[in-house]
N, C-alpha and C positions, 0 to 999 in steps of 0.2 A: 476733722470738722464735720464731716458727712454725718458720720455716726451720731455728733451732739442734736442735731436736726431730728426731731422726731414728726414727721408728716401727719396730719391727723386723715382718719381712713375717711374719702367721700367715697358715695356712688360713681363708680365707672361709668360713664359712656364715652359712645364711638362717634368722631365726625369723620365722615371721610372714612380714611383708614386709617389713622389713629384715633388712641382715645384719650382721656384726660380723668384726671379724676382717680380714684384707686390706686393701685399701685404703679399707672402710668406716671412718664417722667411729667415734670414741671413744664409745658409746652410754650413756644415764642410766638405772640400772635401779631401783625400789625396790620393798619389799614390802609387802603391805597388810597391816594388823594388827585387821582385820575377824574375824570370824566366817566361813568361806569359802563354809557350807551359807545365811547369809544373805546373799542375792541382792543384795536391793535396798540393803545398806547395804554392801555389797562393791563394786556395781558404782557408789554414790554417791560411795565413797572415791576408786576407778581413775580418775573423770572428774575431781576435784580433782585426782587427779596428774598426768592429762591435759595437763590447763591450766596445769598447775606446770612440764610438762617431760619429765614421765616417757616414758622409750621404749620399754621392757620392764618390765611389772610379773608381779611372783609371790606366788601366794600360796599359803599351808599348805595341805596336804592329809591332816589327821589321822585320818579316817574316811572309809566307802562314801559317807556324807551331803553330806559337802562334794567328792567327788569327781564325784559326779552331779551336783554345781549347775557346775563347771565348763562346760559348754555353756551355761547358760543365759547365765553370768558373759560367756565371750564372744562372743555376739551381739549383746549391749548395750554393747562397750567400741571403741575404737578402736587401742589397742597390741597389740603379742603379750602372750601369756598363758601364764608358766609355772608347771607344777606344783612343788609343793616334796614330794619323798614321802623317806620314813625307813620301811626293811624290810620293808614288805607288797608284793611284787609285783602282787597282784590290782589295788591302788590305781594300780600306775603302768600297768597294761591299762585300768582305767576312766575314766584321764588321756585317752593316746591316744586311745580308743573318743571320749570329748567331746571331740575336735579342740583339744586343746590345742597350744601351738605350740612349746612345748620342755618336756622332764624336767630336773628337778633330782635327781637320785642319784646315790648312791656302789653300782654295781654289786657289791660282796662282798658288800651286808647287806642285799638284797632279799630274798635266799634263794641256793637251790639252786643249779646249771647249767642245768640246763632250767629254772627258772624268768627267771633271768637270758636266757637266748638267745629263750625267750617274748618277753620285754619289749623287747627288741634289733630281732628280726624287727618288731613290731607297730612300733617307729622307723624304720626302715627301709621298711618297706609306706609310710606315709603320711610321707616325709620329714623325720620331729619329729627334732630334735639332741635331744644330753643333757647338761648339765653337771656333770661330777664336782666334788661341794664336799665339801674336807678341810678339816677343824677342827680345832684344835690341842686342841680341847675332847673331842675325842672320837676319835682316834687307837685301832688295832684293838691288843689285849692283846700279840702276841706284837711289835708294834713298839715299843711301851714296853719291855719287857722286853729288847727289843736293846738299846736306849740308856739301859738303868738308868733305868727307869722314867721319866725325862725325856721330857718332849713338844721335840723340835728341829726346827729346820728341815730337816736331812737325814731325819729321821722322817718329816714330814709331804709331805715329796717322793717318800720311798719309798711310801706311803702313796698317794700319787697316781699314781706309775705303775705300783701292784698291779692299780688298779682301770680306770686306761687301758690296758692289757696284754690285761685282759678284755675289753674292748669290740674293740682290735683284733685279736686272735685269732678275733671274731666278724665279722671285718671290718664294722666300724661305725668310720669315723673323724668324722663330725660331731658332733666336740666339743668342749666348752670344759670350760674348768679353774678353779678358784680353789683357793686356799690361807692360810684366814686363822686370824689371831690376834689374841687382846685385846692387844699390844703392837706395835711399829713394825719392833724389829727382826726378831724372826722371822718376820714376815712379809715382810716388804722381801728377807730374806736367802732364805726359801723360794723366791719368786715368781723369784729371778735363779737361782738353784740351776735350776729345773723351765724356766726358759726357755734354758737353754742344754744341754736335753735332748729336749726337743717344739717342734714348731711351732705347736702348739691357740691358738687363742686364748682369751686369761687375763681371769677374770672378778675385777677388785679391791674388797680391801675389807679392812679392818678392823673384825673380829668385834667385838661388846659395844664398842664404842669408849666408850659413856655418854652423858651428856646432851649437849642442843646445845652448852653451850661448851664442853666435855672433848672430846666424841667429834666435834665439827668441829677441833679443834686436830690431834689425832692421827689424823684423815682424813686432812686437808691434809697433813700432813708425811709420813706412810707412804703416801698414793697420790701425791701430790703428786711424793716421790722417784722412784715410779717411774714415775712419766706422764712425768719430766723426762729419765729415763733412757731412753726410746723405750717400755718395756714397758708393756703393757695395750691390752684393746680396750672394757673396757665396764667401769664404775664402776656401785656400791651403795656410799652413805653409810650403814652403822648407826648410828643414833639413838635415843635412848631420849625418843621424840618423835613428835609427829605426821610421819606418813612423808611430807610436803609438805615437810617442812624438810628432809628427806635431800635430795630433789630442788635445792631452795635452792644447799643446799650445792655438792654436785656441781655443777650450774652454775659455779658460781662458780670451782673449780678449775679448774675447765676452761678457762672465759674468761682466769683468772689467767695461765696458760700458755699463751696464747695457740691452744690446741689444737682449739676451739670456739667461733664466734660466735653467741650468741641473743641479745638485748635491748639494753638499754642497759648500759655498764660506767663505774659511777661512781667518779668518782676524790676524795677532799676530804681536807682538812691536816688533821692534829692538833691545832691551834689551839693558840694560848702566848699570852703579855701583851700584842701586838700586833693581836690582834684585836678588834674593836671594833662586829661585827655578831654578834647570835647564830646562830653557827656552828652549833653542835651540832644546834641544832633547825631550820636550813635544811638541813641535808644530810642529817638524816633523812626530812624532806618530801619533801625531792626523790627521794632512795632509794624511800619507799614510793611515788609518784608517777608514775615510771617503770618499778614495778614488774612491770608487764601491757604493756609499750609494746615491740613487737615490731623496732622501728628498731635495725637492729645500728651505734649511736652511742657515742662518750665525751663523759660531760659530767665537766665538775670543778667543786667548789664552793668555792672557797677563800678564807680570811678575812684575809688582807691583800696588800698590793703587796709583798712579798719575795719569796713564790715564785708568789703567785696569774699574774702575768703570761707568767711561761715554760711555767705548767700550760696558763693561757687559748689560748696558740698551740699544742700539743699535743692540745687538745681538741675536737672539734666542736663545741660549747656549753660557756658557762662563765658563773661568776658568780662576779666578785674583790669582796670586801670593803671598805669602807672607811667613816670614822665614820660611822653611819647610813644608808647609801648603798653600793650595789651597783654594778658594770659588768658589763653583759649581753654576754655576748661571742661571736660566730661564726664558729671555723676562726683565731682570733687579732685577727682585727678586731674592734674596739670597737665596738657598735651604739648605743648607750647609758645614760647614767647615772640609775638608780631611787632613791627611796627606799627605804629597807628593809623596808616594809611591802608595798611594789610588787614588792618583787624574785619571791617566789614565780610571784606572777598572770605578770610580764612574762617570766620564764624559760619556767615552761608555755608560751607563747604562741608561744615561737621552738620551744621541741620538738615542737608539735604541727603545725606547719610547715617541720619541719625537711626539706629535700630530698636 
């Protein structure tokens, strides 16, 4: 599936110390929903997403107070660290000043010219990118009023190269882009519109998507499209959730597509009348189980001999069902046959020796 994915080339740049864009991986970005001026429960959140996945985390910057704890925020974390600012330029000077490692703004609504070229230079001096994020939510008055007060995907593309126009007239080109919305399609149709206009590398996502099962559905299906289409260098799942489960998520599409490997990727049936071990509640075990286990493996767990056996040779680990009894299986070979009480303990036992 790798190979069907053809990535189309952006511009590389560096946050932090990785980069995005170019032949860098697909990167998992999420944001904290911390207090930003409290430290110690910001930098408690970032290490959970750490450990979750996260590779870029950002977070608000709605005052001087949370703009000063920025330094402290990253000396304690290990990912890059980006600012999120909305119209005080002073904010996006006291980003940079605490070595933040990328800006999030839309250069029209910081201010002025000279305030804008201020903020530019100070990226510039110390290497920080910026990424320009347009919202379908928040669209500047005189581009609604072009499109009859409608928020479009043409809106919100012009919209983004008002504000990449500015940057590069300042010759600043380390940047990246997003363009989202609370629906699939206008953002699917902006992201292709803006990508076959710039090179930037595009930051995806679907705005407000909602709770975990609403706004992982319409994650998956509007990035989903367009990771499938070559477009994207870096994923944010929105969540109306603990921000670990954004990370969750992401993962997962990515894996889905082939387009990242991290952990284990489980595979298990839907289970019908022919099952005869509790399914449901083995391939949850195992799910949570393998959760933390760094081994980039397939296991599959499946409840009978109709399709468990063609899963079991496709898998590197597998456990096929049958009445009260399990087959432990590795790479397709049969290792053998458990109780179903056993099957848990005896499956662990080949994953934690898996080579």
């Amino acid at each position: 599936m790798r190979d069907m994915i053809k990535r189309r080339k952006t511009r590389k740049i560096e946050i932090g110390k990785i980069f995005i864009g170019g032949d860098a991986p697909v990167a998992v970005q999420s944001m904290a929903n911390t207090k930003t001026a409290d430290v110690a429960g910001t930098v408690a959140q970032i290490k959970r997403l750490e450990k979750a996945g996260c590779e870029i985390i950002r977070v608000a910057v709605p005052d001087m107070a949370a703009a000063k704890a920025l330094g402290k925020i990253k000396s304690k974390i290990n990912i890059p660290l980006v600012a999120d600012i909305h119209f005080a330029y002073q904010l996006a000077l006291e980003a940079v000043k605490q070595g933040v490692d990328k800006l999030r703004i839309n250069p029209g609504n910081i201010g002025s010219q000279d305030k804008v070229e201020r903020v530019v230079k100070a990226c510039q001096k110390k290497k920080i990118p910026i990424r320009i994020g347009v919202n379908a939510g928040s669209l500047e008055k005189d581009i609604l009023a072009k499109h009859k007060d409608k928020v479009t995907a043409a809106g919100m593309v012009e919209s983004a190269m008002r504000h990449i126009r500015i940057l590069e007239k300042l010759k600043f080109r380390d940047i990246a882009v997003s363009l989202k919305a609370s629906d699939i399609e206008r953002t699917v149709e902006s992201y292709k519109l803006l990508n076959r206009k710039v090179g930037y590398p595009l930051h995806l996502g679907i705005t407000e998507a909602g709770t975990i099962f609403r706004g992982t559905i319409m994650s998956s299906v509007g990035i989903g499209h367009l990771l499938y289409s070559g477009i994207g260098d870096t994923i944010r799942i929105s969540l109306t959730a603990d921000p670990v489960e954004e990370v969750k998520v992401a993962w997962e599409i990515l894996r889905s597509l082939g387009i990242r490997k991290k952990g284990v990727t489980v595979t298990s049936c839907p289970t019908c009348g022919r099952t005869e071990i509790d399914l449901i509640r083995l391939a949850c075990q195992v799910e949570k189980l393998v959760a933390d286990v760094e081994k980039d493996i397939h296991v599959a767990v499946m409840g009978c001999i109709v399709n468990g056996p063609g899963e079991a040779r496709e898998a590197d680990l597998a456990v096929v069902g049958g009445k009260g009894v399990g087959l432990i299986c590795k790479k397709g070979v049969i290792l053998r046959k458990v109780e179903e009480k056993n099957i848990l303990k005896e499956f662990m036992k080949e994953l934690n020796n898996f080579k």
